[in-house]
N, C-alpha and C positions, 0 to 999 in steps of 0.2 A: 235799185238793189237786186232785183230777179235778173234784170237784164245782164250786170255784173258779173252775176253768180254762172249764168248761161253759158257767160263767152270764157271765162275761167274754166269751166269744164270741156269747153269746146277743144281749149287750147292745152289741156294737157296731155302729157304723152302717153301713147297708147291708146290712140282713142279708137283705132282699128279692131281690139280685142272686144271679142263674143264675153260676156257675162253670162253664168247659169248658177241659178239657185235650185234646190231639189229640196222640196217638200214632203219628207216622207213618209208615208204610211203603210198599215197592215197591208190592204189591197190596191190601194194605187197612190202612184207619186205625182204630186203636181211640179210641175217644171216650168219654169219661167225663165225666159231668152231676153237680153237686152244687151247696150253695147254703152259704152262710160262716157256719152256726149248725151245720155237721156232718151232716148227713143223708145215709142210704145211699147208693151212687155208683149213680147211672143207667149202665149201660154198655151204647153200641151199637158195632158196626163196618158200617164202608162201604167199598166200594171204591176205589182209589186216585180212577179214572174219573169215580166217584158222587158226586165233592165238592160236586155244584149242591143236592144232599137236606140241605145242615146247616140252612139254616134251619128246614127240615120237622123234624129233628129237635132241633130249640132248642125251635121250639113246642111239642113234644110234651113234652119236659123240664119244660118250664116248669108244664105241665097237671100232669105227673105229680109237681112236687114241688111242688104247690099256690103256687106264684108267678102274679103277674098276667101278663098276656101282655104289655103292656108293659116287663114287670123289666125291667134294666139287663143284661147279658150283658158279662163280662170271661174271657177265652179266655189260653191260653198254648200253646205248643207248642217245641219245641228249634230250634235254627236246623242247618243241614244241607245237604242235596244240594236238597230241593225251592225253595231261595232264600226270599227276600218276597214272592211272588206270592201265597199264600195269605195272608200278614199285608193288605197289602193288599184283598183280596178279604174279608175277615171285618172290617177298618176300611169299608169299603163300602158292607157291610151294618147298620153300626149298633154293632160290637161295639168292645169293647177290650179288642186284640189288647197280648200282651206275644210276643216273639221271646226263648227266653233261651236262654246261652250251655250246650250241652250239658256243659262239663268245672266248670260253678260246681253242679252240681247234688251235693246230699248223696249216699254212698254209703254200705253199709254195709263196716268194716274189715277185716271178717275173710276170712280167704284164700279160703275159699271161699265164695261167698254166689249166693243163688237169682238170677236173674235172664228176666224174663218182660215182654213188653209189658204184661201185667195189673199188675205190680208196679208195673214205669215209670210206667204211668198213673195210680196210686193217688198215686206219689208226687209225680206233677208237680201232682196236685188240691190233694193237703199243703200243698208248697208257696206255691201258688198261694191259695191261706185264709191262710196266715199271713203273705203279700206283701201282700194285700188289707186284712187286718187288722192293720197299719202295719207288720209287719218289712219293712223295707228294704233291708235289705242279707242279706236270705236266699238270694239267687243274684243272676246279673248278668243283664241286659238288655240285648237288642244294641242299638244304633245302628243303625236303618234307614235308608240311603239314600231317595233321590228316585230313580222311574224313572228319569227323565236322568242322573244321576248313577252309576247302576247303568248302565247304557248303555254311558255316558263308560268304563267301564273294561275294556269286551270287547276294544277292539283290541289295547291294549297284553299283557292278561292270553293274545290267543292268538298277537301276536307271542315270546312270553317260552316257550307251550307250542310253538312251532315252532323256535325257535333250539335249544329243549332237543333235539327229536324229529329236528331234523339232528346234531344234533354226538351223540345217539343212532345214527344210521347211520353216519357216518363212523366211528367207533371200532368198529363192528362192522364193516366193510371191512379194517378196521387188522389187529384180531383176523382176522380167516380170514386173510388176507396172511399173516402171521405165523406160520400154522399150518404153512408148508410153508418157512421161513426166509424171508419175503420184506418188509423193514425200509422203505416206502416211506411218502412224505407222501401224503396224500389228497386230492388239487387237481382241477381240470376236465381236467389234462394227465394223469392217470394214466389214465382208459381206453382213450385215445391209443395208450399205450405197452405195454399189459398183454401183448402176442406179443412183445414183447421184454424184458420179464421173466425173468429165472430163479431158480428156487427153488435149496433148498442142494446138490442134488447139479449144477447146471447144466441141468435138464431145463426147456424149459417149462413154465408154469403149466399145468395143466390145463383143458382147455376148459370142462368144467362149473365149476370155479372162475371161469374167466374170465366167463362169462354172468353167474353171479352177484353180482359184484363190478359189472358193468355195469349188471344192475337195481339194485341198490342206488343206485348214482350217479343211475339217473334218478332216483328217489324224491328223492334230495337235490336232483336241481336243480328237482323241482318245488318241493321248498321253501324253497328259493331266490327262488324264481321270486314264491312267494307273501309271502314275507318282504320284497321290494324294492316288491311293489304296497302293503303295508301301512307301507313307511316312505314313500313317496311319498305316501300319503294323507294322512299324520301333517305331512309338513314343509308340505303344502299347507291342510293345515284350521290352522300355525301362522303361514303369511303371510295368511290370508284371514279369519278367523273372530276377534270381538273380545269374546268373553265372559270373564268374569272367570276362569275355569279357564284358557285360553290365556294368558292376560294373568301368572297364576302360573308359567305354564312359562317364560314370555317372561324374566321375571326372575330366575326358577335357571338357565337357563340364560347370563344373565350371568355368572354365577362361573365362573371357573379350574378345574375339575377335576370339574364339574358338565358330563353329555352329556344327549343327549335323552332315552336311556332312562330315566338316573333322574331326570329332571324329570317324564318322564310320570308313570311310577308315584309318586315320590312326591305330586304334585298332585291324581292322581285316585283315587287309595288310602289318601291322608290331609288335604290343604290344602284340596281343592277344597271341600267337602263335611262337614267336621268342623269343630267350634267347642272347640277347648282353653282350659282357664283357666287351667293354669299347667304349668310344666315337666314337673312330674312327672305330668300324666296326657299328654304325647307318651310320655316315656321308657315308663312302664306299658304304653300302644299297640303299641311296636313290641318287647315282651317283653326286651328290656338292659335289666334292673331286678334285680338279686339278690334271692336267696331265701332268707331264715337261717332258721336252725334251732337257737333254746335253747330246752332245756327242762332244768330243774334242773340238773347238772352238766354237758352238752351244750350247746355253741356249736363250729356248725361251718358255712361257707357253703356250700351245695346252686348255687351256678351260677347263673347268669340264668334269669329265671323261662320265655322262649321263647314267651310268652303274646302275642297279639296277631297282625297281621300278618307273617306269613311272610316275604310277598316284598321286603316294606319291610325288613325286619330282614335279609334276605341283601344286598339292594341298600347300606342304610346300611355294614355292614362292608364290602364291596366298594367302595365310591367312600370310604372311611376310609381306604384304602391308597392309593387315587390323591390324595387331600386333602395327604397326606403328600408327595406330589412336587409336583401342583402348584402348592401351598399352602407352600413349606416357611417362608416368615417368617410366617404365622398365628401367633396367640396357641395356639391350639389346639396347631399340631405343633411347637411348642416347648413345649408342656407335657408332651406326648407324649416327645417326645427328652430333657428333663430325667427322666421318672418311670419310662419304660420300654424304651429305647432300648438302654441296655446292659445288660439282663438276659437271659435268656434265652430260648429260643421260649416257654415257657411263659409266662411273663414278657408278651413281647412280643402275645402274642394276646389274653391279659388287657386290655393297656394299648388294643390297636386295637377291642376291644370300647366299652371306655368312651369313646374318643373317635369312635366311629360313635352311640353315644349325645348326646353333646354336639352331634356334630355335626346332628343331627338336630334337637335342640331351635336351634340356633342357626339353621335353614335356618328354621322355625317364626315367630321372632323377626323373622327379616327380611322374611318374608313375609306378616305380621301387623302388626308394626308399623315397619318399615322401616329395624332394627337391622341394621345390616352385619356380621359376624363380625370379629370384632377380627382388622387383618393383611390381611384377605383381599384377593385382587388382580382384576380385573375382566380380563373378557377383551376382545379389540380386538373393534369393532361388528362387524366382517366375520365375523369366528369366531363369535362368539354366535348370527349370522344363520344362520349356515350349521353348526349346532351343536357345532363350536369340537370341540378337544383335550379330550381328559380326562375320556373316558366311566366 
């Protein structure tokens, strides 16, 4: 059987081509050189910094595992914190590059098992011979954007990390208030009033409380302050700018219960920039996809798989519950109201999961090929314009 296996590999095509996996880290990358007939791993490390030495050391690889200097060169590495930049950068140079998804990669089952960048690396080389040598479906492959594209989704992604890192401070304002009985809302009129304030026994707030409560509020209103210049920027690149990503916002945000924020996100985190051929690789994307699990006497469903985009998949059930008011004669929320309406929470969260699925491929449809949502109601030009009700 090993021997089979041997000459099988020996024999398929391409056996000329350099392999490299890239291990990567804070401060340095472990690299691992091999070629798809099996041969010992070359292993170098470089520094995070030192990334401009890989071709120096492709060369070197190539000398030392008697390949010609023109070989072919196909690389892999996880996708992560460091983005595309280095996929791009090693597409560049001549290589091909694969990005693949850290949680498709084999592991070993048992509770407890070794774990080492030397190991990672052996095994993404594995891998990466038996992708080459036609398994296909041995791990997944991300989808790499276009610089522009990658771009396109900064503003919205650090509008989304500043509404969070306010409504972060305010709730911590809430909490210390709290701490001395004091049940107040968090507005621009609350540092106004903080000397006339009293906690539970009737005493003043405390001065050093009161400072405190006061920097926090500036903190909030600078990000305030920065959150209005980045929707200002947004509503103005949507009356000015005519490229086909605007042109997608333009028309979700025709729908009834469709705002800007989830036209941005969904357009530049999934429409803009991605090519789906059928429903079911949207739904797979944004992880509403259930997860069974039989095995001989066992059939039990494990939940939606969670797999994919995050922020689409929180935004999709979010605007699923606004679908539902403003939307309420859609085909949709009368599918909804007949199957899940009168059950109970459990019940009912189940039912808004699946129609944040649907709804999702139906936004797909109309924006692809100019299917309305069965029901749906359009909103007046003036609201659309000015991104309408029903964020």
């Amino acid at each position: 059987m090993t021997a089979t296996t041997q000459r099988e590999e020996s024999s398929a095509p391409g056996g000329d081509r350099l392999l490299m996996a890239i291990e990567l880290g804070r401060r340095y990358w472990k690299i691992g050189f091999t070629t798809q007939q099996g041969q010992c791993i070359r292993r170098r490390t470089l520094p995070a910094d030192g990334w401009e030495r890989l071709p120096e050391e492709m060369a070197a690889a190539k000398k030392r595992l008697d390949l010609p200097a023109d070989a072919a060169v196909t690389s892999c590495y996880e996708a992560g914190r460091d983005g595309f930049w280095i996929h791009r950068y090693l597409v560049g140079a001549g290589v091909d590059n694969l990005v693949v998804d850290s949680s498709s990669i084999e592991v070993n089952r048992r509770a407890r098992r070794a774990k080492t960048d030397a190991i990672d690396l052996t095994k993404l080389l594995s891998m990466l011979r038996r992708h080459v040598g036609g398994e296909k479906k041995v791990w997944r492959v991300v989808h790499i954007p276009s610089a522009q594209d990658e771009e396109r989704r900064h503003p919205h992604r650090e509008l989304w990390a500043l509404k969070r890192d306010r409504t972060r401070l305010t709730n911590r304002m809430t909490g210390v208030l709290a701490t001395v009985g004091v049940y107040v809302t968090v507005d621009a009129k609350l540092v106004h009033r903080l000397d006339r304030l009293r906690q539970w026994n009737g005493q003043p707030i405390p001065e050093t409380l009161q400072a405190r409560v006061a920097r926090e509020w500036e903190k909030v209103a600078l990000f305030t302050t920065q959150i209005q210049a980045l929707e200002r920027a947004r509503r103005l690149e949507l009356r000015q700018k005519a490229d086909a990503a605007v042109a997608q916002v333009r028309q979700l945000l025709q729908l009834r219960g469709i705002g800007h924020q989830t036209a941005w996100l969904f357009v530049t985190e999934l429409f803009a920039w991605r090519q789906f051929r059928n429903r079911r690789e949207v739904g797979g994307l944004t992880g509403m996809v259930g997860t069974p699990y039989r095995s001989g006497l066992l059939n039990r469903e494990q939940g939606i798989s969670k797999a994919g985009n995050k922020r689409v998949r929180a935004m999709a059930i979010q605007i699923a519950w606004g679908w539902l008011l403003h939307q309420p004669h859609s085909a949709l929320t009368q599918w909804y109201t007949r199957r899940f309406a009168c059950g109970g929470p459990v019940a009912r969260k189940i039912g808004i999961v699946a129609v944040a699925r649907r709804l999702v491929i139906d936004l797909w449809r109309y924006l692809d090929a100019g299917v309305i949502p069965d029901g749906a109601v359009f909103k007046d030009p003036a609201l659309a314009t000015n991104g309408g009700a029903g964020e």
